[in-house]
N, C-alpha and C positions, 0 to 999 in steps of 0.2 A: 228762738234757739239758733242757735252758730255752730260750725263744726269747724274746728282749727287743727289743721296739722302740724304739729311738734317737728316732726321730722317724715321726708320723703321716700328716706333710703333704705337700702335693701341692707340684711343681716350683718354683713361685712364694712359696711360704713364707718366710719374713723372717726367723723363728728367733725367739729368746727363750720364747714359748709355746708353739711347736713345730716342731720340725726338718723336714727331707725323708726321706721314708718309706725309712729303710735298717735292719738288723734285725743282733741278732746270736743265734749260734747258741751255749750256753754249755754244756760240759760239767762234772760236777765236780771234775774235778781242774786247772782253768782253761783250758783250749785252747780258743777260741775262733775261731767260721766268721762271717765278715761276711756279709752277704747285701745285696750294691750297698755303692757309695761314693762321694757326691752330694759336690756344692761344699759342702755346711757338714760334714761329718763329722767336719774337726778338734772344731768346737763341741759335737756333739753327743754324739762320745767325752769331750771333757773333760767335762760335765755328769755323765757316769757316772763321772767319775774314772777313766779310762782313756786310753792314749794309744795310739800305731800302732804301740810296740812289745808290746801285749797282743792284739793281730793274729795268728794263727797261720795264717787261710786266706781267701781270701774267694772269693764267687762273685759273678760280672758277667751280670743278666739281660738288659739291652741297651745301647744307648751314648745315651742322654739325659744331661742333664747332673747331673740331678739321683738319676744312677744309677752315672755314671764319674768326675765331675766333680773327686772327690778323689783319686782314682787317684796323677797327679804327686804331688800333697802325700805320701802314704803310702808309694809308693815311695822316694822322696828319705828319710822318715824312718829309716823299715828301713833302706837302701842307706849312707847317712852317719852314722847313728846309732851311741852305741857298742856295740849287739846285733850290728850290721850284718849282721843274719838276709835271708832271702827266704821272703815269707811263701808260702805255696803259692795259685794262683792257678787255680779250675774256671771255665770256660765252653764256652759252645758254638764252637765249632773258628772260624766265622764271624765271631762276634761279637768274640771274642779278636783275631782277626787285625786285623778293621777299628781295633779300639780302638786298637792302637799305629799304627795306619797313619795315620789322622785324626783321632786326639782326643791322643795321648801324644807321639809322637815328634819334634816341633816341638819341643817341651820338655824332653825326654828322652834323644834317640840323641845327643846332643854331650857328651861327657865330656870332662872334660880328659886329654887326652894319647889318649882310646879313642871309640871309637864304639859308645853301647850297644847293644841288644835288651830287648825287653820280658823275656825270658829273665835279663838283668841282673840285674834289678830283683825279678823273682817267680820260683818256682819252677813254671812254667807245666803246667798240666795243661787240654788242650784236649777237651771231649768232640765228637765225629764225630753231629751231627743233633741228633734230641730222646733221647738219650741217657743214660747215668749216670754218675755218679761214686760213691765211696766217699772216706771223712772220716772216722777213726777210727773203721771197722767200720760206720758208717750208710752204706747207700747213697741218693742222691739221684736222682728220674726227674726231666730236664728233660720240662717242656711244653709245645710250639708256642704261643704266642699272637698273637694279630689283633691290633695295637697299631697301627701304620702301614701302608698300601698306600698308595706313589707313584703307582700306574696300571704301573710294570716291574716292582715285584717289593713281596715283604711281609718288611719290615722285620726283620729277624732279631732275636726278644726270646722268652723263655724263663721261665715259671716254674716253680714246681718242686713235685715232692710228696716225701712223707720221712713217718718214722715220729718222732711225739714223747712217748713214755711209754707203749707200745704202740697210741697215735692214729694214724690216715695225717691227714697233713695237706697238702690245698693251698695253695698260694700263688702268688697270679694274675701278683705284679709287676702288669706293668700292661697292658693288654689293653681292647679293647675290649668290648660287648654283642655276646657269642656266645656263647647257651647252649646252643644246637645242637651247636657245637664244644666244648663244653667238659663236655658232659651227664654221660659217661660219666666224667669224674674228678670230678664235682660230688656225683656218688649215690657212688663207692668211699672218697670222706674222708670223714672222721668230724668233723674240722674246716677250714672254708675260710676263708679271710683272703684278702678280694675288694677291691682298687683300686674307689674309688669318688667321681667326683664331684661337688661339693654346689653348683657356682656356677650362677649362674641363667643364664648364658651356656653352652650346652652344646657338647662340641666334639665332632668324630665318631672321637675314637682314646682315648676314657676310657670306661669303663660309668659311666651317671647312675643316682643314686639312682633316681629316676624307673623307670626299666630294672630296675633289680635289683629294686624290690618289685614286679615281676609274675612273679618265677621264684616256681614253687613255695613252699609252703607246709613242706615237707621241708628243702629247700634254705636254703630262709632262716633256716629255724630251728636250721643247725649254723653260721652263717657271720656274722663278725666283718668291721666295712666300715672302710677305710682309704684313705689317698692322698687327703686330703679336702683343701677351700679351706677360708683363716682364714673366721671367720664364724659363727652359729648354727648349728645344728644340726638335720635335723629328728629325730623321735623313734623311732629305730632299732627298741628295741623294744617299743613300740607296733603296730609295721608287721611283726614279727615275726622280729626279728634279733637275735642276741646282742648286739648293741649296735655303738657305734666304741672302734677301740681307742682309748685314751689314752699320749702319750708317756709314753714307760718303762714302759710295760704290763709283764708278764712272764707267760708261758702257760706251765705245767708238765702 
């Protein structure tokens, strides 16, 4: 299994040098797991030469845009396409639900002649909290993360750990500075690919570089930074980090 990043970039990305930070999960015999599916995905799947019918599963770590945002486009491909498969569909029971409530179904539940369900379109599988799933014999741990707090409640977003080549690997999605919270899966992977970003404007629901080079010396040194703004760069490993990834990375 391989894990390919599509694109690097954070929410506001333009495309062309780099897409929104959505990943795919490859195995060898070609079944592929999406990991998010932001408003450019068409783009960034055609760039690998791939299209939505080489889709086989995806998983939805929260409802940003640039994490659902392609959702309508991929469903409608599958759905009317001549495969007209239903790719299988993991997330948190929560997060699943909201998406087709207020981000899909405006666009979606009107068929002609039927009224869909998100059910239609994917062959939904919802996990119950921070949970797991299984994907062709891998299992995946969802993991809480601190991404939004409105002051009622904390924002329902999910990243995930999983094994890659006998690696555990995390993957933050997107989450704020919380190393407290996140200590114990920081020290159990062996590789982590941490949301991180680089604009000089900082906001309070991303980790800032800034933030990340005062975690440990351990930590930094298994962990790969992403979800960045267009822009320079500073020198990852210099500051003692495997560096950023670069679109179409590919980790084996």
């Amino acid at each position: 299994m391989k894990l390919r990043f599509l694109g690097t970039g954070s929410a506001f990305t333009l495309g062309g040098d780099n897409w929104q930070s959505n990943m795919l999960l490859e195995l060898p015999g070609g079944k592929r797991l999406l990991i998010d599916c932001g408003g450019d995905i068409r783009f960034s799947l055609a760039e690998q030469r791939l299209s939505a019918d080489d889709i086989d599963a995806i998983y939805i770590s929260h409802l940003h845009g640039d994490h659902v945002g392609g959702m309508e486009w991929l469903g409608f491909s599958t759905h009317f396409g001549p495969s007209g498969t239903r790719p299988t569909l993991f997330g948190n029971n929560e997060v699943l639900a909201e998406m087709w409530e207020h981000s899909l179904q405006g666009g979606m539940r009107s068929m002609q002649g039927a009224a869909a369900t998100l059910a239609t379109y994917f062959d939904v599988r919802p996990v119950v909290g921070p949970g797991k799933f299984t994907w062709e014999g891998s299992d995946f741990q969802l993991v809480q993360v601190h991404h939004v707090d409105d002051g009622e409640r904390l924002m329902p977003a999910y990243g995930l750990s999983f094994c890659l080549k006998g690696r555990k690997v995390l993957l933050t999605t997107d989450t704020q500075f919380t190393p407290d919270h996140l200590t114990a899966h920081f020290n159990a992977a062996d590789i982590i690919f941490h949301d991180c970003e680089t604009s000089a404007f900082q906001t309070p629901v991303h980790a800032h570089y800034n933030e990340l080079k005062t975690l440990p010396g351990d930590i930094r040194s298994k962990t790969w930074l992403y979800h960045y703004q267009p822009g320079p760069l500073p020198d990852a490993v210099a500051d003692g980090f495997q560096g950023f990834v670069a679109k179409g990375q590919v980790f084996v």
